[in-house]
N, C-alpha and C positions, 0 to 999 in steps of 0.2 A: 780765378787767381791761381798762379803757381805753385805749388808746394813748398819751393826756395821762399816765395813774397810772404806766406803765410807763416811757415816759421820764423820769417827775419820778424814780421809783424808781430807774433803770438810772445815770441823770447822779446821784440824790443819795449812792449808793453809792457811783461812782466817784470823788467830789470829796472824801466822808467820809475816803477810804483813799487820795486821793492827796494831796490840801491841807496834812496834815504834812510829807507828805513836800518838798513843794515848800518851805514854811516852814523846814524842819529846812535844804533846799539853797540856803537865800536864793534862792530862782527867783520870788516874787511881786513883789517889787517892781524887778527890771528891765520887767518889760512894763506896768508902771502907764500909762507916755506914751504906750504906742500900744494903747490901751483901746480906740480905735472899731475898729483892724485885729481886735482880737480881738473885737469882738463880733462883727464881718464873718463871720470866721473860725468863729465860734460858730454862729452862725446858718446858715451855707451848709455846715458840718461835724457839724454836731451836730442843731441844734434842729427842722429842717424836717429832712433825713433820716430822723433817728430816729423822728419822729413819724408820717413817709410809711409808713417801713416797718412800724413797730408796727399804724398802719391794715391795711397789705397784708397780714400775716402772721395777720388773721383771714381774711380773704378766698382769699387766693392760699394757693398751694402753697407747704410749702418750699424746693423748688427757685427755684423762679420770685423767690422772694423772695431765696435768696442773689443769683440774677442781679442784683437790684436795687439791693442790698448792693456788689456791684463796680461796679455802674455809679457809685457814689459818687466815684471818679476823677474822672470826668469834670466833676462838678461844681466842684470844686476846681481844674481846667483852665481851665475857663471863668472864672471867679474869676481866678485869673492873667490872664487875657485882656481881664476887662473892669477891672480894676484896671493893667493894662499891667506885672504884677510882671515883675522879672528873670527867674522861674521859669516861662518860656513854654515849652509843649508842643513839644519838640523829636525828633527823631528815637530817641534813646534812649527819653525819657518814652516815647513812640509805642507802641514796644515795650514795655516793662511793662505800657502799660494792655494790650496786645494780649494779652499773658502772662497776664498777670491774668486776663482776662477766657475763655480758652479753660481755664486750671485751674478756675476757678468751673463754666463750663457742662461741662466732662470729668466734675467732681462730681456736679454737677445731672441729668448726662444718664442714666446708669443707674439701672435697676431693682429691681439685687438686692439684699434685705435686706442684706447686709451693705457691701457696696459703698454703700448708700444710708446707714448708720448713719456709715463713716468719711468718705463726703461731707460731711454734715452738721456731725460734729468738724470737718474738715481746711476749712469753709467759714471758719472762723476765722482762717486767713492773710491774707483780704482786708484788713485794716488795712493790714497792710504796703504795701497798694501804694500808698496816698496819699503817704508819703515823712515827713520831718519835719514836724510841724505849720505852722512858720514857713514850709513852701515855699511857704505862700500867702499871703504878706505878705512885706510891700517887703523889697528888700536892706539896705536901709537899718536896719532894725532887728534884727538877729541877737538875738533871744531864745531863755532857757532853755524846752528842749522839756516839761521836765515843770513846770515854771510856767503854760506857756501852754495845756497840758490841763487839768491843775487847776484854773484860772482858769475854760477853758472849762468844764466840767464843772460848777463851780459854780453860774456863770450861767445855765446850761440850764436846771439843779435849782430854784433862785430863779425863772425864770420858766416854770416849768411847775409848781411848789409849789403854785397855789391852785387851778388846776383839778384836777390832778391826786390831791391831798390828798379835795377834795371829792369825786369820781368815784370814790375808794377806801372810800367809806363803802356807795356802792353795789354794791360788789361782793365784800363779806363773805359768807360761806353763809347760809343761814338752816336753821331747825332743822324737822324735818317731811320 
């Protein structure tokens, strides 16, 4: 499968099973006004990430690609920094990504089947270290967290839908 089919799939699931939810929690239309921070937000968290890593992860190693997976911090740092949010990489932040980023490679670094199968699970805490979504958008607008995923997710989905849709026709089995 393609990297475009796999994000349009991974964000259209996500959005499918969270966009009630956000609708049911009235969360979509507080962030309507700061539409461009979340596409910002979309794009530097979602769209390019995902797409980098779905490339890397025919190429590269598992390992190598959870590492890649954590360094997703950092992009969101930088985001704060070149947007001057309130949410500037401070001493604390410092330390989680540090955290972060030594659990991921503690994972990644061993060899032994088993040790390697609960790396692979337990590389699934990396989320957690970004923080809430909004910490990378102004203070000024305190939005619902799970509005602004589902919003994001959606627009990933929408703009990875056409390439993606089409590149999934290419990679059905064939019979033979």
């Amino acid at each position: 499968m393609t990297p475009a089919s796999l994000v349009f799939l991974r964000t259209g699931i996500g959005a499918l099973l969270l966009v009630p939810v956000a609708i049911a929690r009235r969360e979509v239309r507080p962030i309507l006004p700061a539409w461009r921070w979340l596409i910002a937000y979309t794009v530097a968290e979602l769209a390019i990430p995902w797409f980098l890593l779905s490339s890397a992860e025919t190429k590269l190693s598992s390992s190598l690609s959870g590492l890649l997976v954590a360094a997703v911090p950092l992009f969101g740092a930088l985001l704060a920094w070149v947007t001057r949010s309130e949410h500037q990489l401070n001493g604390r932040r410092l330390a989680g990504l540090g955290v972060g980023f030594a659990g991921v490679a503690s994972c990644s670094a061993s060899t032994s089947p088993a040790t390697t199968a609960r790396g692979r699970r337990d590389r699934g805490v990396h989320g957690g270290l970004r923080g809430r979504p909004d910490d990378h958008l102004p203070q000024a607008l305190p939005l619902p967290s799970v509005g602004v995923v589902a919003a994001s997710l959606a627009f990933a989905a929408l703009v990875y839908a056409p390439v993606g849709i089409i590149q999934l026709g290419d990679s059905h089995p064939t019979a033979g």
